[in-house]
C-alpha positions in Angstrom: 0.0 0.0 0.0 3.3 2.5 0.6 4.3 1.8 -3.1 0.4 2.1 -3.8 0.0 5.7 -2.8 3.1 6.8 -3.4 2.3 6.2 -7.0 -0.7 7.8 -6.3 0.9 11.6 -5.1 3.1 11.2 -7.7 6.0 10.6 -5.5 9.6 8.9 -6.6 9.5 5.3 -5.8 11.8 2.6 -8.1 9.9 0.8 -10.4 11.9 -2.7 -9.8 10.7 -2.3 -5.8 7.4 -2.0 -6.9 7.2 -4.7 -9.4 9.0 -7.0 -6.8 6.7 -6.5 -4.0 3.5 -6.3 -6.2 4.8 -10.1 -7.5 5.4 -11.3 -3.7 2.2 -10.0 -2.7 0.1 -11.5 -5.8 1.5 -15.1 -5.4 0.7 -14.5 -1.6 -2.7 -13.6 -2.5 -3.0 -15.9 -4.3 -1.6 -19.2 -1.9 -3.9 -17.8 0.6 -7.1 -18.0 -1.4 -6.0 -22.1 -2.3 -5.2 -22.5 1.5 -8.7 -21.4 1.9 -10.4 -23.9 -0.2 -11.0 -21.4 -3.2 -11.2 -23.1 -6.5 -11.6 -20.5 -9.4 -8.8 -17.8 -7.8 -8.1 -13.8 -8.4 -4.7 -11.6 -7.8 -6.6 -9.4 -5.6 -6.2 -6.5 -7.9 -2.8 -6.0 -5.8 -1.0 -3.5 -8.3 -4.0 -1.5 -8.2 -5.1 2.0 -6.7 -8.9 0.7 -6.7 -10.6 -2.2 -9.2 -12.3 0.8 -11.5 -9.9 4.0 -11.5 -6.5 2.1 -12.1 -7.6 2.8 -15.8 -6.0 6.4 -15.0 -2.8 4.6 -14.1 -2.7 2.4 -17.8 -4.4 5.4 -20.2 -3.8 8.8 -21.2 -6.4 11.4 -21.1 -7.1 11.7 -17.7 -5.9 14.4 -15.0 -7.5 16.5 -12.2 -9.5 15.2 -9.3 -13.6 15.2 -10.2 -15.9 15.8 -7.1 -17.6 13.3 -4.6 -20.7 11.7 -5.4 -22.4 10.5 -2.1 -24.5 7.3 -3.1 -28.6 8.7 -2.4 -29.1 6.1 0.5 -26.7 7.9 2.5 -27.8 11.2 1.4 -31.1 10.4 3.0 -29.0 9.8 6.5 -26.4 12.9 6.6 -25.6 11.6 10.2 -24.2 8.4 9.0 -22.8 9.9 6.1 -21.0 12.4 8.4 -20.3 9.6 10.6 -18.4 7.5 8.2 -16.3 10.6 6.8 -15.0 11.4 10.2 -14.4 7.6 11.1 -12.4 7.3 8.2 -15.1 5.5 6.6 -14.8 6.6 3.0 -11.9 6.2 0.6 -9.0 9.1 -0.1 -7.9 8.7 -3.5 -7.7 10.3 -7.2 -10.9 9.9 -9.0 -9.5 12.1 -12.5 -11.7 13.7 -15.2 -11.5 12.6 -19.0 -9.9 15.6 -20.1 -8.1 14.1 -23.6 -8.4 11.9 -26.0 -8.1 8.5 -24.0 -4.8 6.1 -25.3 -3.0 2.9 -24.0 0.0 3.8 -22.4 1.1 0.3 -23.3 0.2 -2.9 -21.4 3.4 -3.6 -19.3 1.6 -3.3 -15.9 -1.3 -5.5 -17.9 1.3 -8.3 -18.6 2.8 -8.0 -15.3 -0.2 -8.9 -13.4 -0.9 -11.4 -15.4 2.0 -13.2 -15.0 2.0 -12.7 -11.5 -1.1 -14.4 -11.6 0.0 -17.3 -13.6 2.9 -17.8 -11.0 0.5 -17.9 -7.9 -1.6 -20.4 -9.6 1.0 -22.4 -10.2 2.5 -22.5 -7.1 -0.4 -23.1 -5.0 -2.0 -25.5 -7.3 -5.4 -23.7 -7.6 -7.7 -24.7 -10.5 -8.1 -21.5 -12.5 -8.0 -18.0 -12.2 -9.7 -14.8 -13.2 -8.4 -11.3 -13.5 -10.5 -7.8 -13.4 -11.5 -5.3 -15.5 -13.5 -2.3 -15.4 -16.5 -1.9 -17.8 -16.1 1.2 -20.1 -20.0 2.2 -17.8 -17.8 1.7 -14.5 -15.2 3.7 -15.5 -17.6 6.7 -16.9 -19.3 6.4 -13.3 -16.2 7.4 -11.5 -14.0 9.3 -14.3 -16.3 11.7 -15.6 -16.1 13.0 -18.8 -14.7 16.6 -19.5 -13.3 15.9 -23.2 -15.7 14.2 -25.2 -19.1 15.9 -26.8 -21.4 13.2 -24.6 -21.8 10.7 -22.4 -22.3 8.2 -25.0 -18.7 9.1 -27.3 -17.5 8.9 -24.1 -18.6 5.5 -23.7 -17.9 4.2 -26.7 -14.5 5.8 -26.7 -13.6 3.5 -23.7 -15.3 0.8 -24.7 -13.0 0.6 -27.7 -10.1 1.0 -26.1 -10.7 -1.4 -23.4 -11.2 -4.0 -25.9 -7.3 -4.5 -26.2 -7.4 -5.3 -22.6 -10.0 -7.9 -22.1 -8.4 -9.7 -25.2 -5.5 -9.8 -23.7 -6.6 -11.5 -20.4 -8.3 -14.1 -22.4 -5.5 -14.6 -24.7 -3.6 -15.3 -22.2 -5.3 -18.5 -20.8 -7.3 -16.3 -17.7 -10.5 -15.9 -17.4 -12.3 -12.3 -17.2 -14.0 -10.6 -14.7 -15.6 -7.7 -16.0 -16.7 -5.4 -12.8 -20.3 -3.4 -13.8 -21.6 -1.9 -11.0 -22.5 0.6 -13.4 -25.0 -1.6 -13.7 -26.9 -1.4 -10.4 -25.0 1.1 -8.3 -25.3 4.0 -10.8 -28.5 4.5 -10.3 -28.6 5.8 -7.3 -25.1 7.1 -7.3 -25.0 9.0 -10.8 -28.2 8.7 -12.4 -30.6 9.3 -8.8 -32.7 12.1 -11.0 -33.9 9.6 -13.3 -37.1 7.4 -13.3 -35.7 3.7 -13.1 -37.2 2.8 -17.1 -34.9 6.0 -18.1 -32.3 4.1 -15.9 -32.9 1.0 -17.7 -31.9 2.8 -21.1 -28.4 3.8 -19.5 -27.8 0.5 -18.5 -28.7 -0.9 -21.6 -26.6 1.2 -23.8 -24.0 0.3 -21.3 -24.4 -3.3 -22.1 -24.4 -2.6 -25.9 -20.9 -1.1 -25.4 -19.5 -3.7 -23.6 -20.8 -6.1 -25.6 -19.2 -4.4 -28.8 -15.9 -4.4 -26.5 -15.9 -8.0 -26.1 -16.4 -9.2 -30.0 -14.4 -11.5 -30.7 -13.9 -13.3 -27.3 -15.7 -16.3 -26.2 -18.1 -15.6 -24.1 -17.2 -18.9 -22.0 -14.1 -17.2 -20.7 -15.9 -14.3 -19.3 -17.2 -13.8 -15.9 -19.4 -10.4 -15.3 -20.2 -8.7 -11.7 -22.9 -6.9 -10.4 -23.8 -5.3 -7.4 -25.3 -1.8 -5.6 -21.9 -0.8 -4.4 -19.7 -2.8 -1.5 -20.3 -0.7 1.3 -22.4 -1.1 4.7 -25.6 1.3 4.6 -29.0 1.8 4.2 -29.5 0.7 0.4 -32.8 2.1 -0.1 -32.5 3.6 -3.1 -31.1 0.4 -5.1 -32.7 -0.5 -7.7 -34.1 -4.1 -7.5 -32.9 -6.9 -9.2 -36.2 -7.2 -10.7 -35.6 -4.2 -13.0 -32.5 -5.2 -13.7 -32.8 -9.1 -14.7 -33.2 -8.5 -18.6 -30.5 -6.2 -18.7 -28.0 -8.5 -16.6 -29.0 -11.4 -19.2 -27.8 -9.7 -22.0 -24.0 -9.8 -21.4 -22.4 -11.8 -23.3 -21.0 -13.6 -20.8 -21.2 -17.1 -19.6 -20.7 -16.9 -15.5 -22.8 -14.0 -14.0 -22.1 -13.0 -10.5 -24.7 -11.8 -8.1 -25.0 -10.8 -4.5 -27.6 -12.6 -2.3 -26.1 -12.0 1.2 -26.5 -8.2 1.1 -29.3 -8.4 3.5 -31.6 -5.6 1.4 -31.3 -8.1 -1.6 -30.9 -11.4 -0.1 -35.1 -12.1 -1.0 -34.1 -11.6 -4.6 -32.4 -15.2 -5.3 -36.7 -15.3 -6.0 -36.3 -13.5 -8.9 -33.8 -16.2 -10.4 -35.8 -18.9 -9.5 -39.1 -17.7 -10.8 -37.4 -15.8 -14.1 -35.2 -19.1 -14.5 -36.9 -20.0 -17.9 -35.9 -16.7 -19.4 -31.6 -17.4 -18.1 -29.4 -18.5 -21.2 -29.1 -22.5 -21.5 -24.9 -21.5 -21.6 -25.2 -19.3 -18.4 -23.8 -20.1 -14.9 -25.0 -18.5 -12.0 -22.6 -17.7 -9.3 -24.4 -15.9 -6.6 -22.7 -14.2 -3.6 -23.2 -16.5 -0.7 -21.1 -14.5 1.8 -20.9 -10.8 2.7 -18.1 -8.6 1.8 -18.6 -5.4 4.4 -18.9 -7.0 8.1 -17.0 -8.9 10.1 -19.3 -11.5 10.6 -17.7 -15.4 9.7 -20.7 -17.1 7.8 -21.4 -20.5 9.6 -20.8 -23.0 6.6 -24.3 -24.2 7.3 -25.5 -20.5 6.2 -23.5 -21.1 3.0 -24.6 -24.7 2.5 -28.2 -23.3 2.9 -28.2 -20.6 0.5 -26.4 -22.8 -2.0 -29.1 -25.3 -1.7 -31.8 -22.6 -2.3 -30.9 -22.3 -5.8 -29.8 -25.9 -6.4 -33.6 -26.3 -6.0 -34.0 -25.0 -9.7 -30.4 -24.7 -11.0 -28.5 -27.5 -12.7 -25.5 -28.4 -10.4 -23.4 -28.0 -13.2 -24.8 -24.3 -13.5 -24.0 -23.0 -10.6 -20.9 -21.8 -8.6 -20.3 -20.6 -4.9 -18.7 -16.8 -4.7 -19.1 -13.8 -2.3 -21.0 -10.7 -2.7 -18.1 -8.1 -4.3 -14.2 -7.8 -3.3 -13.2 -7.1 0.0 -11.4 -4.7 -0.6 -12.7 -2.6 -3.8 -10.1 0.2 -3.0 -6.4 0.3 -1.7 -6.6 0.5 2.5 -9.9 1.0 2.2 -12.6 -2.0 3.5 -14.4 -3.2 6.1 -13.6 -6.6 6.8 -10.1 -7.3 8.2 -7.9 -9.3 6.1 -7.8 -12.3 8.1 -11.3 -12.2 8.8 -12.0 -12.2 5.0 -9.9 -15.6 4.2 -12.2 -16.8 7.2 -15.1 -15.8 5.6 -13.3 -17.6 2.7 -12.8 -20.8 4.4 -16.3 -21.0 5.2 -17.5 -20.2 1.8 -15.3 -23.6 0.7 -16.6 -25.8 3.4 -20.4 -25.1 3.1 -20.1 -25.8 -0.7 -18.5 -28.7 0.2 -20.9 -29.9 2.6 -24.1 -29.6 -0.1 -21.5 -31.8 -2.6 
């Protein structure tokens, strides 16, 4: 994290330091997912700043610092919001406008992580891995656009140049993990003025973009997230799962990623079950079956129980075991303390292997 945010103000740091420690603490990462029980394992993002505005890190076109965008929920409860700013509670870190035409500063760091990645999975044995990206609507939510004529050149600006990204995380035997919580979470974080149907529309152009970013790739190497934003509050102004079903079901990819634990969305594993006729025969449900913003340590019972619920209409070989976002979404910033988090882990692996 020194080497993190000293990147961050700009400060002198050595580039061989960094790359070193970022490696050490990947393969680390990465041994203590396996030790865990984990299957299907990540880097953890290590090497980056947070999982959406590393972009600013990798492309040209960016500068500045764009202001705060309170989600509405906490909006509706200043004292909490007030609350969590003076505990510390919300993230310090660059969130840049879009001030220039946006261009790959080359993929060095790109490669680097990947092969960190490969190097922790082989190590510590684990079956697979996946590595993040941001959706060209994730990045638009927190680099806001100060260059081009709308939001959606914008949008298809990125989407275009994130393409060379994704392809190569595919091409390089890993699966992807495209992060959209541009999907739910900008509604009431970007877009709280509009009515949810004009909400839909964003999110459906959003899709259309990422969809066009990802030609080419097969959609069985693709995993896409989707959540209301991984941090403990009201949530009263999400929009429901419900609303958002069709739109989710368009991505072209094959392993969709839920949450069901968040306790203002854990009724909605209903909305799978009685929508199931209308989920692509090639799609694989991973639903979030742990929390990812308290301390609490899931009994593996809990896990084996909510598993179970959607084993009651799901093909086993259909569905997959995950949590409900990253743990960590932002460097020093999260909730849950580390060790509590491979706990939490832990217990995901032994309730799934207690319904098996």
């Amino acid at each position: 994290m020194d080497f993190l945010f000293a990147r961050e103000k700009g400060e002198d740091l050595s580039q061989e330091e960094f790359d070193e420690v970022m490696k050490k603490a990947a393969i680390n990462t990465v041994k203590k997912q396996v030790n865990a029980g984990i299957d299907i394992v990540s880097d953890g993002e290590t090497s980056k700043i947070s999982y959406a505005t590393y972009v600013k890190d990798r492309y040209e076109g960016f500068a500045g610092d764009a202001p705060r965008q309170p989600p509405a929920d906490l909006l509706q409860y200043p004292s909490y919001l007030e609350r969590l700013a003076k505990a510390g509670g919300t993230p310090k870190y660059s969130r840049p406008c879009c001030v220039g035409k946006i261009e790959s500063k080359g993929q060095d760091e790109l490669h680097k992580d990947i092969n960190n990645l490969k190097l922790g999975i082989k190590a510590a044995g684990a079956r697979g891995g996946f590595m993040n990206a941001a959706s060209p609507g994730v990045i638009s939510l927190f680099l806001p656009n100060n260059y081009y004529t709308s939001r959606e050149e914008y949008l298809h600006e990125l989407g275009q140049v994130m393409k060379e990204e994704y392809k190569i995380i595919v091409d390089n035997g890993l699966l992807l993990q495209l992060d959209c919580p541009d999907l739910a979470l900008s509604r009431h974080m970007l877009f709280n003025d509009l009515t949810d149907d004009e909400f839909l529309q964003v999110a459906e152009q959003n899709v259309e973009v990422l969809n066009e970013a990802l030609s080419g790739i097969n959609s069985e190497q693709v995993r896409v997230h989707i959540c209301w934003g991984n941090y403990e509050g009201p949530h009263t102004c999400d929009i429901s799962m419900d609303k958002m079903f069709s739109t989710f079901m368009k991505v072209n990819a094959k392993y969709l990623l839920f949450e069901t634990s968040n306790p203002r969305h854990a009724h909605e594993w209903v909305v799978f079950r009685d929508r199931f006729t209308e989920i692509p025969d090639d799609k694989v449900l991973i639903p979030g079956v742990i929390d990812s913003t308290t301390n609490f340590v899931e009994h593996p019972q809990v896990v084996k129980q909510r598993i179970e619920r959607f084993l009651e209409f799901v093909p086993k070989e259909r569905l997959m075991a995950g949590s409900d976002c990253g743990f960590g979404t932002f460097a020093g910033f999260g909730a849950v303390d580390p060790a509590i988090a491979y706990s939490k882990l832990a217990s995901l692996a032994m309730g799934a292997k207690m319904v098996t």
